[in-house]
N, C-alpha and C positions, 0 to 999 in steps of 0.2 A: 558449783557456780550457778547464780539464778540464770535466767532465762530473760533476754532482754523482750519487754513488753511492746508491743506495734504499736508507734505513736498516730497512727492512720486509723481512725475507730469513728465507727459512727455515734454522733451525739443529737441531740435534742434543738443542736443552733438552728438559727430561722435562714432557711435558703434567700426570702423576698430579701431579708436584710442584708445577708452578704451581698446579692446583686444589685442592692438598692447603692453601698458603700462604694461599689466602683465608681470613681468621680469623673472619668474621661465619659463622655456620652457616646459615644461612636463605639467603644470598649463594652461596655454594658448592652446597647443593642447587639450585640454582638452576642453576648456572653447571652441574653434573655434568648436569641433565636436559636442559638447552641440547646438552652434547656429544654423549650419546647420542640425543638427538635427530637432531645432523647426521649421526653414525654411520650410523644405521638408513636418514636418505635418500639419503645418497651413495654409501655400501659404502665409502667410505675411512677411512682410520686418520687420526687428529688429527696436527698439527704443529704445534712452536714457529716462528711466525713473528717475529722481534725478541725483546725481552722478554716481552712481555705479549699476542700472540694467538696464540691458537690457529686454526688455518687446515687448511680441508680442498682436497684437490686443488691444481692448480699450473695455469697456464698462461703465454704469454709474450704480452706487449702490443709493441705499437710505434707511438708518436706520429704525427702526421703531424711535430713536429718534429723527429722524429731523434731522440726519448727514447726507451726501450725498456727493459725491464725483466722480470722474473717476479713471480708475485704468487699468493694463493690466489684459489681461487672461493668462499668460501664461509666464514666463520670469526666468533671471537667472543672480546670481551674481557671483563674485571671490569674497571669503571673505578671510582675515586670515588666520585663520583654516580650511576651506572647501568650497566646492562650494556650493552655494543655490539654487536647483532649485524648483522654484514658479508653480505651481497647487491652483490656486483659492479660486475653492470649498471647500478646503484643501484635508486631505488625509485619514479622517473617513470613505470613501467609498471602501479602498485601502488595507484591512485584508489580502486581497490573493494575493494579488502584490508583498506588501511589504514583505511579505513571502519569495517568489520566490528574491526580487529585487538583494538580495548581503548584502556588508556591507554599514550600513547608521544610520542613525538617523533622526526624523520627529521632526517639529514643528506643529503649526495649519494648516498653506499652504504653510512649509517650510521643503522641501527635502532635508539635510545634506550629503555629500560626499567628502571624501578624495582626488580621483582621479576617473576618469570612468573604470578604468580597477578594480572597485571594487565593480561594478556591473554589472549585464547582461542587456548588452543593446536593447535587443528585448522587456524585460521586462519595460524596463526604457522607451521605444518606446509608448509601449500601457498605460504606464500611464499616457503619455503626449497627447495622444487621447483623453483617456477618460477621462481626466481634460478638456478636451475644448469641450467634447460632454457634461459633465456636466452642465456647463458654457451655452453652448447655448439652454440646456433645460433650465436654471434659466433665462438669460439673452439674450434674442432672438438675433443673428446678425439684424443686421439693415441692409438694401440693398442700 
């Protein structure tokens, strides 16, 4: 049986245009101070990963089951109802952040928020740090 393919892959789409297409304005400044926010902590350039995220950095996974794949370390969507921003390693490391963060809600390596004025962003700062300090303990940059 093949092997099902990661629909999550970095391509070629234009980051300004995805952010330019969010039509709520308040959503989009939002989503624009989210990117240069990762900007300023990673030194990477933004990428389309799939449709809809924006992903900084790359690295390569491999299961214990034999899956394997690439993925970003670090990225973020506009969904529907909130924005998502992505932290890797997920957010089990994160009991005292999230504490401090605001209002939000968590997945496995899925950050949930309304707007950023509904959380503290110095806090929201450090734990896009140390999502990617994480990350390069588990998954060393490559030079």
């Amino acid at each position: 049986m093949a092997k099902a393919k990661n629909k999550t892959t970095k391509n070629s789409g234009s980051v300004e245009d995805y952010m330019a297409a969010i039509a709520a304005e308040d959503r989009q400044a939002d989503i624009r101070k989210i990117n240069a926010m990762m900007i300023d902590i990673s030194g990477w350039e933004p990428r389309m990963w799939g449709p809809s995220i924006v992903g900084f950095g790359d690295y390569h996974y491999k299961y214990d089951s034999g899956r394997e794949g690439d993925s970003f370390r670090l990225g973020f969507s506009s969904r529907a109802q909130s924005i998502s921003i992505y932290i890797m390693p997920g957010y089990q490391d994160f009991s005292d952040e999230l504490s401090r963060l605001g209002k939000h809600k968590i997945g496995k390596s899925c950050l949930y928020i309304k707007r950023l004025s509904d959380v503290d962003p110095d806090v929201l700062k450090k734990m896009l740090q140390k999502g990617l300090d994480l990350m390069a303990e588990k998954y060393p940059l490559e030079n």
